[in-house]
C-alpha positions as CSV (number, residue, x, y, z in Angstrom):
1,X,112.8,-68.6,-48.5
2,X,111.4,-69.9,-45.3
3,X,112.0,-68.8,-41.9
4,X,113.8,-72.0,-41.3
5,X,116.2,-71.1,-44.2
6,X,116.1,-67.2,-43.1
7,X,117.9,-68.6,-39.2
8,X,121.8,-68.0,-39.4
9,X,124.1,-70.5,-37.5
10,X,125.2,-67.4,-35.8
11,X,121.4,-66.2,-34.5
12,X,121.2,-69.8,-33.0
13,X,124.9,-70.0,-31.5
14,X,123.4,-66.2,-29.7
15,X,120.3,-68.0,-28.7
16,X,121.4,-71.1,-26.8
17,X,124.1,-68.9,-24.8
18,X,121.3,-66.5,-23.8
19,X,119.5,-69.7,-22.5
20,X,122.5,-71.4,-21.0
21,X,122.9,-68.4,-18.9
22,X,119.1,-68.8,-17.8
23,X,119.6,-72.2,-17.5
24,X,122.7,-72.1,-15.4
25,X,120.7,-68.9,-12.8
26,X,117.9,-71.1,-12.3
27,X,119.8,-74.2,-11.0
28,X,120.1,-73.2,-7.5
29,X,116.8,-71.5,-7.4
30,X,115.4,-75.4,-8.1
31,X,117.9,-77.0,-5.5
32,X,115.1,-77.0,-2.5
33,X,112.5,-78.7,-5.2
34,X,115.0,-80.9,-6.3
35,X,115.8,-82.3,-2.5
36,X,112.1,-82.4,-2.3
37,X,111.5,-84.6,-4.6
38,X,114.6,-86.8,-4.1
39,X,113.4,-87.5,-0.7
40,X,109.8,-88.2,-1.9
41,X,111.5,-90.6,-4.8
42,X,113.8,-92.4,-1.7
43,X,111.2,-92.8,1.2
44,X,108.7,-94.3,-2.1
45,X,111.7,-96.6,-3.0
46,X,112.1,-97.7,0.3
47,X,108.6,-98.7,0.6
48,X,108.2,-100.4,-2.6
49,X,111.4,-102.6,-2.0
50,X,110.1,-103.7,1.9
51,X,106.4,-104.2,0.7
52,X,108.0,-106.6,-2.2
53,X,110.2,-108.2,0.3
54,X,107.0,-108.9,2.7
55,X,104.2,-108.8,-0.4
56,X,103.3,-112.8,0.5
57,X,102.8,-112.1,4.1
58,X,101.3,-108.6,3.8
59,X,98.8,-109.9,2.1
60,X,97.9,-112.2,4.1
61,X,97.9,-110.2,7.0
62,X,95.7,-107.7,4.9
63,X,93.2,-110.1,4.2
64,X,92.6,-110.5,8.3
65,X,91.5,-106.8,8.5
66,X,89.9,-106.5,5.5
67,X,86.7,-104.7,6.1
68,X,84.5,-107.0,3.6
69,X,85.0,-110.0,2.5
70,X,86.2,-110.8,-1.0
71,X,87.0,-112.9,-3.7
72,X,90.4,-114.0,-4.5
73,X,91.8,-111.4,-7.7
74,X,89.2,-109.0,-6.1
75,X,91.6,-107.1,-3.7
76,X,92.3,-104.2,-6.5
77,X,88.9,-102.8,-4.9
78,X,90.2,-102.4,-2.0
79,X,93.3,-100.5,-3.8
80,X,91.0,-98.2,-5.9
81,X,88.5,-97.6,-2.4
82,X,91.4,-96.3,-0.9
83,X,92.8,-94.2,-3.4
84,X,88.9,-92.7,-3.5
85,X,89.1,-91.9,0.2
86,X,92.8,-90.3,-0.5
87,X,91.3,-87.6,-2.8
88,X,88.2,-87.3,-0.2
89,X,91.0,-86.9,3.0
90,X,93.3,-84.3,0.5
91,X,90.3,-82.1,0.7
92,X,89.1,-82.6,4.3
93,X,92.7,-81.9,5.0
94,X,92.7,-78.9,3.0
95,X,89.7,-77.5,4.4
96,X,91.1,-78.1,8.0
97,X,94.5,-76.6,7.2
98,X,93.0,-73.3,6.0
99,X,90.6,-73.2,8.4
100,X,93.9,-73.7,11.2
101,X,95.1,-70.5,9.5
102,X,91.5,-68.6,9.7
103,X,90.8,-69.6,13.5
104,X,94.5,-68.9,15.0
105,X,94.2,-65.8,12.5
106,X,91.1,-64.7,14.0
107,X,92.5,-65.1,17.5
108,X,95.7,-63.3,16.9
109,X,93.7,-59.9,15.2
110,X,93.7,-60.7,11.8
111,X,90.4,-60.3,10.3
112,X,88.5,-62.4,7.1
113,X,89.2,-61.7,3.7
114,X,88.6,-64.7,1.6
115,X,89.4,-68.2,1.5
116,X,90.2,-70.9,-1.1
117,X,90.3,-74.6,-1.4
118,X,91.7,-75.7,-5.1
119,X,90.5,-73.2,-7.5
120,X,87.0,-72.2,-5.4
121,X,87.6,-68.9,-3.5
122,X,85.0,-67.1,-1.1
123,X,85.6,-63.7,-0.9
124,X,84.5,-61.0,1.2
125,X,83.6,-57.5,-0.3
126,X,81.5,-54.8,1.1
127,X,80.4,-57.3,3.7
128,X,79.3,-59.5,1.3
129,X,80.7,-63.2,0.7
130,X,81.6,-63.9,-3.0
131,X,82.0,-66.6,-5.0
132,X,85.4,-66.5,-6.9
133,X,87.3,-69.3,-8.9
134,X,91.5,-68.6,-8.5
135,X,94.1,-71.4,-9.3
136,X,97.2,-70.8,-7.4
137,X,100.0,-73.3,-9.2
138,X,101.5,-75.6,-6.3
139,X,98.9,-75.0,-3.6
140,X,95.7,-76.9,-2.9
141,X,94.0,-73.7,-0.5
142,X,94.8,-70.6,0.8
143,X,93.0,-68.2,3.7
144,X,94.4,-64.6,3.0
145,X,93.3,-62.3,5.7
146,X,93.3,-58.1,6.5
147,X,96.7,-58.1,8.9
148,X,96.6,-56.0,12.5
149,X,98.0,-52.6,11.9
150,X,101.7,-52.9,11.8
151,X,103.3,-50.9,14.8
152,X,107.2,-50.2,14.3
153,X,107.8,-50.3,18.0
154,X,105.7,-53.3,18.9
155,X,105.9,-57.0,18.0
156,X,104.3,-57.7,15.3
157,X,101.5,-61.7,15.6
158,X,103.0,-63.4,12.3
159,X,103.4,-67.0,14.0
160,X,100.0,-68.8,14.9
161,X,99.0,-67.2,11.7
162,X,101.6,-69.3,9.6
163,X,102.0,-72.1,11.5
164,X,98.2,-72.6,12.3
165,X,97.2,-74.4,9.3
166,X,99.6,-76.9,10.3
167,X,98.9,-76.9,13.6
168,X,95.2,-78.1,13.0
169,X,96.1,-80.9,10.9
170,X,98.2,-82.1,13.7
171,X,95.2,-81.7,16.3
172,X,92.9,-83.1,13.7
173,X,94.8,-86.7,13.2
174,X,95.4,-86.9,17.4
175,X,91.9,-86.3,17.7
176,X,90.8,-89.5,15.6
177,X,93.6,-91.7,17.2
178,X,91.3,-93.2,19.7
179,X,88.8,-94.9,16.5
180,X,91.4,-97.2,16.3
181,X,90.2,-98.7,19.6
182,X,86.9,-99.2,18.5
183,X,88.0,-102.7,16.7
184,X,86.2,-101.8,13.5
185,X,88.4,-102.5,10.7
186,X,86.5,-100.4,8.2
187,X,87.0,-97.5,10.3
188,X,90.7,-98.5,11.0
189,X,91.4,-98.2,7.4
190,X,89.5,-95.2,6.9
191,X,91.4,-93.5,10.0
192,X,94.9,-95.1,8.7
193,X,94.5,-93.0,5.4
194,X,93.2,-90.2,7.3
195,X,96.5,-90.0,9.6
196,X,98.9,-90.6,6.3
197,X,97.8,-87.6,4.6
198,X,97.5,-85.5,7.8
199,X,101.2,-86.2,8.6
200,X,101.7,-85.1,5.1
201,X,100.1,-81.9,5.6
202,X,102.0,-81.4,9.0
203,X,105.6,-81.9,7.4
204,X,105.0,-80.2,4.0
205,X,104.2,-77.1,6.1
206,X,105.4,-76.8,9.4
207,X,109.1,-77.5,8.6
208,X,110.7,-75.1,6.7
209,X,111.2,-75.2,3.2
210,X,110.8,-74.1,-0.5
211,X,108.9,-76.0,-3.2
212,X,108.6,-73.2,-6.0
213,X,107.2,-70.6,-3.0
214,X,107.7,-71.0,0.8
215,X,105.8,-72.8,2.7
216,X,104.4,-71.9,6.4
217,X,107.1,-72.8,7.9
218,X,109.9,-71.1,5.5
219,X,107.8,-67.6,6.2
220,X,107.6,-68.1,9.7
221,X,111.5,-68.4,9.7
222,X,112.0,-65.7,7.6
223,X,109.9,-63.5,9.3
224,X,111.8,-64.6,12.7
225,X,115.4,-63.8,11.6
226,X,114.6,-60.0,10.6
227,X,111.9,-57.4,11.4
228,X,112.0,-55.9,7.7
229,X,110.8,-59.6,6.8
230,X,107.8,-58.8,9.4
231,X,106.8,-56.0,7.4
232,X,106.9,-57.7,3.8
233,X,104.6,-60.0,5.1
234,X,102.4,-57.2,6.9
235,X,102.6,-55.4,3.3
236,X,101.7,-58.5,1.4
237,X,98.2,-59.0,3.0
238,X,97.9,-55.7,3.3
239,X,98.0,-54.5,-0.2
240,X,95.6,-57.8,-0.9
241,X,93.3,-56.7,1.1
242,X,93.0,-53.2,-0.3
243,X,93.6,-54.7,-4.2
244,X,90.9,-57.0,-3.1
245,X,88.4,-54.4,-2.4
246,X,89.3,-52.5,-5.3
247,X,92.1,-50.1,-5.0
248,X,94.3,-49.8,-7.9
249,X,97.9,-49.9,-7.4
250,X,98.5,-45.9,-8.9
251,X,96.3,-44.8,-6.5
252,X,98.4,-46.2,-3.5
253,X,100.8,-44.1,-1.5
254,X,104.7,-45.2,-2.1
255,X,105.4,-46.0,1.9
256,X,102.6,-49.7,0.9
257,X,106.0,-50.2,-1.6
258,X,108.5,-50.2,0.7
259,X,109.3,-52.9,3.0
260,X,112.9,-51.8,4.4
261,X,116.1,-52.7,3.7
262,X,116.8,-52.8,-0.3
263,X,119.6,-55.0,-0.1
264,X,117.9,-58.1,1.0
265,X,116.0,-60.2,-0.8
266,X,114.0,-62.5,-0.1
267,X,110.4,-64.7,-1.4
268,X,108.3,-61.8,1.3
269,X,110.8,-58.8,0.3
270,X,110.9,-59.5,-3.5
271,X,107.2,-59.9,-3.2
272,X,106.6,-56.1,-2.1
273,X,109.2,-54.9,-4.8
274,X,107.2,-57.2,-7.2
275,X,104.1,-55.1,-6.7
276,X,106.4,-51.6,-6.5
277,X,107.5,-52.8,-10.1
278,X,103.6,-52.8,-11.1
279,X,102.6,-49.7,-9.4
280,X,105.4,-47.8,-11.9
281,X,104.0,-50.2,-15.1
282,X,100.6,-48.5,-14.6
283,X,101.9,-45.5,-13.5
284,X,104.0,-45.2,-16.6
285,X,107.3,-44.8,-14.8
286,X,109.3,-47.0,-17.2
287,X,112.6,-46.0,-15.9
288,X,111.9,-46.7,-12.4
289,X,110.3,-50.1,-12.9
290,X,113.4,-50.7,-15.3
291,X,115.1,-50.0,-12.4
292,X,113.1,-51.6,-10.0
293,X,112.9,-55.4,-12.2
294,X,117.1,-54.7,-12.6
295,X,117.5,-54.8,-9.0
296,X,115.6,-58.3,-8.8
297,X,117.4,-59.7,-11.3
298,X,120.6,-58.8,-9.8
299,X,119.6,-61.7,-6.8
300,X,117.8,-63.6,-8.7
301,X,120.0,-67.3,-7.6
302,X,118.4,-66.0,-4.2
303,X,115.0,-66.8,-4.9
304,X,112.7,-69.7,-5.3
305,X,111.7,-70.9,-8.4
306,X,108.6,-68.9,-8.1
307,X,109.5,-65.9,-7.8
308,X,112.4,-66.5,-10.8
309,X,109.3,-67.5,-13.2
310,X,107.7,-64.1,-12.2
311,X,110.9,-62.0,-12.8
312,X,111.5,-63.8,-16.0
313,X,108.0,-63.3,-17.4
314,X,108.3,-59.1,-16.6
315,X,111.6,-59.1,-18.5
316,X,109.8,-61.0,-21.5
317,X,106.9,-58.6,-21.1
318,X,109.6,-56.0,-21.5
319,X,110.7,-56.9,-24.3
320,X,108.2,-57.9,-26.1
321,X,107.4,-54.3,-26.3
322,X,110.5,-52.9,-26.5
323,X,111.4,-55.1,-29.5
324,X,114.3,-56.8,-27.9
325,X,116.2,-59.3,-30.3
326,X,114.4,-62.7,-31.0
327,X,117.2,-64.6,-29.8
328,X,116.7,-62.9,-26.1
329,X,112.7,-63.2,-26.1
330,X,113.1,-67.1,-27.3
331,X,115.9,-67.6,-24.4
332,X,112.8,-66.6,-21.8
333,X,110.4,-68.0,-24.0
334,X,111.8,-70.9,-23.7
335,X,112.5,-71.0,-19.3
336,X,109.3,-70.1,-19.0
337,X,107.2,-72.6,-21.2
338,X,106.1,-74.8,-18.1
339,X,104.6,-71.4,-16.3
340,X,102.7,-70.7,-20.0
341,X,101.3,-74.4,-19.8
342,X,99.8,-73.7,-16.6
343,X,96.6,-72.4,-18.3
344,X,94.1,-69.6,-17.4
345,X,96.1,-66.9,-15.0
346,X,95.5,-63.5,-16.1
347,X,99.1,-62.5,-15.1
348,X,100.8,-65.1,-17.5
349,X,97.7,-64.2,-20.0
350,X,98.9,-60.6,-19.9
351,X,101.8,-61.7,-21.1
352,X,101.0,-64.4,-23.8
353,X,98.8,-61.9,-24.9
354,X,101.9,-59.4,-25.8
355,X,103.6,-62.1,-27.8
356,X,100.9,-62.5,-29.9
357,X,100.1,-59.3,-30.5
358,X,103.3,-57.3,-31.2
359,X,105.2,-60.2,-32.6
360,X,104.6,-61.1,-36.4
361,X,104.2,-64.8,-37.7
362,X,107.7,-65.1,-38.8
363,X,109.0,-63.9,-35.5
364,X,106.9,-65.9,-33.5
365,X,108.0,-69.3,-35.6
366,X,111.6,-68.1,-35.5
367,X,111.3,-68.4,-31.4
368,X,109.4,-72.1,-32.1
369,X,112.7,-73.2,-34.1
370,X,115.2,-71.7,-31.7
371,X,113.4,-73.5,-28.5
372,X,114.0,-76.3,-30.1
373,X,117.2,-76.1,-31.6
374,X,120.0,-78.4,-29.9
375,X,123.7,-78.3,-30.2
376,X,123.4,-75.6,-32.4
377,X,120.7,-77.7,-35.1
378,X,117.2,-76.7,-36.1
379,X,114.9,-79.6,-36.0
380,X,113.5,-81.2,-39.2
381,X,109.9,-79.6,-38.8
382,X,107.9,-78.1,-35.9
383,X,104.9,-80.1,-34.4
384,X,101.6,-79.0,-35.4
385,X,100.1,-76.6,-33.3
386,X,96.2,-75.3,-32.4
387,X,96.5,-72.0,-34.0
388,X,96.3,-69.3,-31.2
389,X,95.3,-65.4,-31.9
390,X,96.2,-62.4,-29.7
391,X,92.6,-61.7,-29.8
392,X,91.2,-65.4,-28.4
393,X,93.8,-64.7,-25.9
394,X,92.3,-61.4,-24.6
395,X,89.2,-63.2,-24.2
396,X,90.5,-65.5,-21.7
397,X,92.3,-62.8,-20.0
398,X,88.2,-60.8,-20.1
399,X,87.3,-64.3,-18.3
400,X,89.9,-64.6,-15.9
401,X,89.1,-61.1,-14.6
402,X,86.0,-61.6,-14.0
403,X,86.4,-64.5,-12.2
404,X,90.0,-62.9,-10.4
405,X,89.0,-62.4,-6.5
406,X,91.8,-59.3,-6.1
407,X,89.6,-56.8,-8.5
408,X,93.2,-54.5,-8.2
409,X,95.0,-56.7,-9.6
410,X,92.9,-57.9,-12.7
411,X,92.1,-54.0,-13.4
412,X,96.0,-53.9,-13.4
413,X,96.5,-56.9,-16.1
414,X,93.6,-55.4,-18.1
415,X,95.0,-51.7,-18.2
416,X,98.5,-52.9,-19.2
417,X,97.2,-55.4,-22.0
418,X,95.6,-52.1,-22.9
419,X,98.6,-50.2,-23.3
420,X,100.1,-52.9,-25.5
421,X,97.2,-52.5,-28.1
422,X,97.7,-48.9,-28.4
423,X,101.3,-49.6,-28.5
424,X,100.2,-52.1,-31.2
425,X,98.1,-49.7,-32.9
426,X,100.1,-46.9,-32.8
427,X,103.1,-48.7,-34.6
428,X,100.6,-49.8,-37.5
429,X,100.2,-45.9,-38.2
């Protein structure tokens, strides 16, 4: 019999209410994304439908400023120079966003700790500048830096920090304003696409919202409406600063865990109780980081989509070794496919890496028909697939720590992908 054959009507009716139920917690999580977008999809409408209104004249008027002159049927150059010069502004804009956050960071107290623009990461350790490579899915840069020591009776410098990436795009594009008066149309163009993506950069992070994670602007206003927000976001970069230089998170005293108030939670609260939750993994306090995923789950329709992906995948990690039903692991399985397809972090490794090692083949292609099972009816076959091992796995999760800039946090994935093989081994005996 196959494993097709072997799934009951009844295992799949269990399966897609488990999912429905994810389904149905993740739907506010994604309304701030969803906004996003629609407002993206309305402000691109709105341009396509004047520039087709005006597309005769346009062109015609473009022609006047063209910087060189051209053929007729030749204007798609200009097109494809300016989508060049896009990418080449999204990384000058980058680089002058986090270095907004590095100088105002710098001037508030905060010292240097490493800084990234797309996956290349410079990181200082023992004095030392190293080269790192970190993808961070949905940002283009980061500057992480070591925080002032948190006072409880003072005020604590968490604005010009946040808002100082932003801040420097803005400065950047009223700085360049005047080379329009220079009458050069090359340079007119050149400054046009310059100012488009800087505007960009100054909406997408100095006003306030949620696209997966906060932006600048949503933990500036968090931190603002309560002090226990404050000191999340002291905790954050402190504990990556100390992960960074190669603490391990046993070794760190309880009070780094604990950012206040329990009852609220929040993208900079759930962060800390995130990294509580791995301190008791390595620890091997399974009943309190039970406890302590529980509570997150508990508020989960509170969170961004971000943070829902990285609750979901330490319930699956769960379960995969506590050998939870199949229907349950192929209910999370299924949620989180988009944050599996996102490649080479050692976190979501950690975690493919348990699948494959202490689930068997017919488990494994029982979840594959239930994902795609709908109204309650297997598909006729399963696409073919690249044929993936728990052990070819582990060896991207060996690369990705070496590569990883917070050595803490890679010697954390490592020692828990550990404790699944001897977990692994142990049942074998």
């Amino acid at each position: 019999m196959s494993v097709k054959e072997k799934i009951s009507a009844e295992c799949i009716a269990v399966y897609e209410e488990f999912v429905k139920q994810k389904r149905k917690q993740r739907k506010k999580g994604s309304t701030g994304m969803l906004i996003f977008f629609v407002v993206c999809m309305l402000f691109g409408g709105l341009v396509g439908f004047f520039g087709a209104m005006y597309l005769d004249k346009a062109s015609i008027e473009l022609k006047k400023i063209m910087p060189f002159p051209e053929k007729d049927g030749l204007e798609i150059l200009y097109l494809l120079a300016v989508f060049l010069f896009f990418l080449v502004t999204m990384v000058l804009h980058t680089i002058i966003h986090e270095g907004g956050h590095l100088i105002f960071g710098l001037l508030t107290g905060y010292g240097f700790l490493s800084f990234r623009v797309f996956s290349l990461t410079i990181v200082k350790k023992d004095g030392k500048l190293i080269r790192k490579k970190l993808k961070v899915p949905g940002t283009m840069g980061q500057c992480l830096m070591t925080p002032p020591e948190w006072k409880e009776d003072g005020r604590y410098p968490y604005v010009w920090y946040n808002l100082g990436g932003g801040f420097m795009n803005l400065i950047s594009c009223l700085l360049v304003l005047p080379l329009f008066l220079l009458n050069s149309p090359l340079l007119a163009w050149a400054v046009g696409v310059f100012l488009f993506v800087g505007v960009v950069f100054v909406c997408s992070n100095l006003l306030p919202m949620t696209i997966g994670i906060p932006n600048d602007g949503k933990n500036c206003l968090l931190c603002r409406k309560a002090r226990e927000n404050q000191k999340a976001f002291y905790l954050q970069l402190k504990l990556n600063a100390m992960l960074t230089g190669g603490a391990v998170f046993e070794e760190l005293p309880e009070e780094m865990f604990d950012a206040g108030e329990h009852g609220r939670l929040n993208a900079l609260t759930c962060y800390i109780r995130l990294q509580a939750f791995y301190r008791y993994l390595q620890k091997k306090e399974e009943d309190k980081a039970e406890e302590c995923l529980a509570s997150m789950e508990q508020e989960m329709e509170k969170l961004p989509m971000g943070f829902m992906n990285a609750i979901d995948m330490e319930r699956m990690f769960l379960m995969l070794q506590e050998k939870a039903p199949v229907e349950q692991i192929a209910a999370h399985y299924a949620v989180l496919q988009p944050a599996f397809a996102q490649g080479k972090d050692i976190s979501v490794l950690r975690v493919k890496y348990a699948y494959y090692l202490l689930l068997n083949d017919e488990e494994r292609e029982t979840i594959e028909w239930l994902v795609r099972s709908k109204n309650r009816k297997l598909p006729k076959k399963l696409p073919k697939r690249k044929p993936v091992s728990a052990e070819t796995v582990f060896e991207d999760m060996e690369k990705a720590a070496a590569k990883h800039p917070v050595a803490g946090e890679a010697e954390l994935f490592m020692s828990l992908a550990a404790a699944c093989r001897e977990k692994a081994e142990k049942a074998e005996i």
